[in-house]
N, C-alpha and C positions, 0 to 999 in steps of 0.2 A: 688179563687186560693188557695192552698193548699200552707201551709210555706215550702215544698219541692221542687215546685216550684220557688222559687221564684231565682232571682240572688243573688250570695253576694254581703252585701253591701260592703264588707273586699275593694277592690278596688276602688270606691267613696269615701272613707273614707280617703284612701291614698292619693288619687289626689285631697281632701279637705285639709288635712292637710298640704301636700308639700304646696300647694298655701297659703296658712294662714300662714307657717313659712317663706317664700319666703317673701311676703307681709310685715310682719314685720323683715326683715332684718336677719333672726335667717338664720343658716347654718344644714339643715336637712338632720338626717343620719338614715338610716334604716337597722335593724338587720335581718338577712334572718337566717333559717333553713336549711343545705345544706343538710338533711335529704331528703327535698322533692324533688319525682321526677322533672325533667326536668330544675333544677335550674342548671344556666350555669354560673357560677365566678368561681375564681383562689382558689383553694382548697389550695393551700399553705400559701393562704394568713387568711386562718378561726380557728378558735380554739376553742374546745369542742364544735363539730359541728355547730358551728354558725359562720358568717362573718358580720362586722359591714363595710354599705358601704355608703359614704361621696356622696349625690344628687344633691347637689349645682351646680349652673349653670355655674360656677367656675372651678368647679372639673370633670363635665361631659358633654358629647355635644351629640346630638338627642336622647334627652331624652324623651321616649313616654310611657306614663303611660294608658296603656288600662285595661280593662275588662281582659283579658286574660291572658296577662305576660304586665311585664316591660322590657322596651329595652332601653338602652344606652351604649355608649361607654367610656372610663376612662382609665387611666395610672397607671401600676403597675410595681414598680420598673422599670419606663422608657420606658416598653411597652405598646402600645395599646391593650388593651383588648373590645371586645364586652359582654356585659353582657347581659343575659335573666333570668328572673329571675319570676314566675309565684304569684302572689297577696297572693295566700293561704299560701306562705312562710314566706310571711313578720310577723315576733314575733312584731315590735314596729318601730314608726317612731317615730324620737324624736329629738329636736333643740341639739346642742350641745353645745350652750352657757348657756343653764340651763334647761337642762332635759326636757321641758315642750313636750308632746306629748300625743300618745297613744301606750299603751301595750294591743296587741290585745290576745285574749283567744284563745290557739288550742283547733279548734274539735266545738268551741260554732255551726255557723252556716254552717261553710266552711269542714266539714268533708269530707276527704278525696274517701271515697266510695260513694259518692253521689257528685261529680264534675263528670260529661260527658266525659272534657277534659282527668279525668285522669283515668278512669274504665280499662283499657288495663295493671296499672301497678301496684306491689305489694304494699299493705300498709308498709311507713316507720318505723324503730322503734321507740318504744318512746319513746323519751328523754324528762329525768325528772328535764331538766336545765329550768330555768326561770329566769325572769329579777324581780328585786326589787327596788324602790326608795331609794336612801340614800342620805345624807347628804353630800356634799365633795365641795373642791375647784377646779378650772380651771386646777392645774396642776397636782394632784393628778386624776383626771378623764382623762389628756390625760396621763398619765404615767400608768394608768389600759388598756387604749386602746391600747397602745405600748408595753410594756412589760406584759409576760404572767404572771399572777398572781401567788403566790405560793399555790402550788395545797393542801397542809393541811394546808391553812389558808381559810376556807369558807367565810368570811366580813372581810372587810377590812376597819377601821377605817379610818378617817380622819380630821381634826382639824376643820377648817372651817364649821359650821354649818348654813352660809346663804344660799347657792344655793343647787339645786339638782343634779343630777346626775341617771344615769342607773347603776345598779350592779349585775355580774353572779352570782343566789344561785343554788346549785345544790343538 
């Protein structure tokens, strides 16, 4: 078998990870690309093309992680939302209590022009935003996730240098 056959493993990977952060008790959150086609969440709710969304068993109900998209439903501003959201989207799942995850590579094996599902629709543009590890405390990383960061400060310092965190560089 040819590596162009093969599946990605990009969605194994996901539904390894959720159950490992599950497993140990961590609250896992996954940042999508609303770039790519046929991703279905609340576009009001993303900024600089990306939406960070809370997977917890908690925060969402018939959660179904397949091969092909993910499906679940969740509450935005009080509404039910259905979310669909396709595996090649996912930039990074990652605990939110201390960063521990994966940041997956675009383009490594999941390139767009060689998924089946998605041959019918135009390649995305690229965005040259990516995620970086840094250093920060609990409430300085939810204060990056709630408020939009200032757009001519590229990193963002923060005091606490024991836990990790996710940070937009662009």
């Amino acid at each position: 078998m040819t590596d162009s056959k093969f599946t990605s493993c990009r969605p194994y990977l996901i539904r390894a990870f959720y159950e490992w952060l599950i497993d140990n008790h961590l609250t896992p959150y996954l940042v999508i690309n609303i770039h790519v086609p046929n991703v279905l969440v609340p576009l009001e709710n993303s900024w600089n093309g990306q939406i960070v969304l809370n997977i917890s068993p908690n925060a969402v109900s018939n959660l179904e992680l397949h091969n092909d998209k993910i499906l679940f439903t969740t509450c935005f501003s009080g509404l039910l939302k259905k979310i669909s959201i396709p595996p090649i989207s996912v930039i990074a799942i990652y605990a939110r209590e201390n960063g521990e995850g994966m940041i997956f590579e675009q383009g490594m094996e999941d390139r767009i022009d060689q998924s089946p599902s998605l041959n019918n629709y135009t390649k995305p543009i690229k965005d040259n935003t990516m995620l970086s590890i840094i250093k920060n405390d609990y409430k300085n990383q939810y204060n990056m996730l709630n408020n939009s960061p200032d757009k001519n400060n590229k990193k963002q310092s923060t005091e606490d240098k024991n836990n990790l965190g996710l940070h937009l560089v662009q």
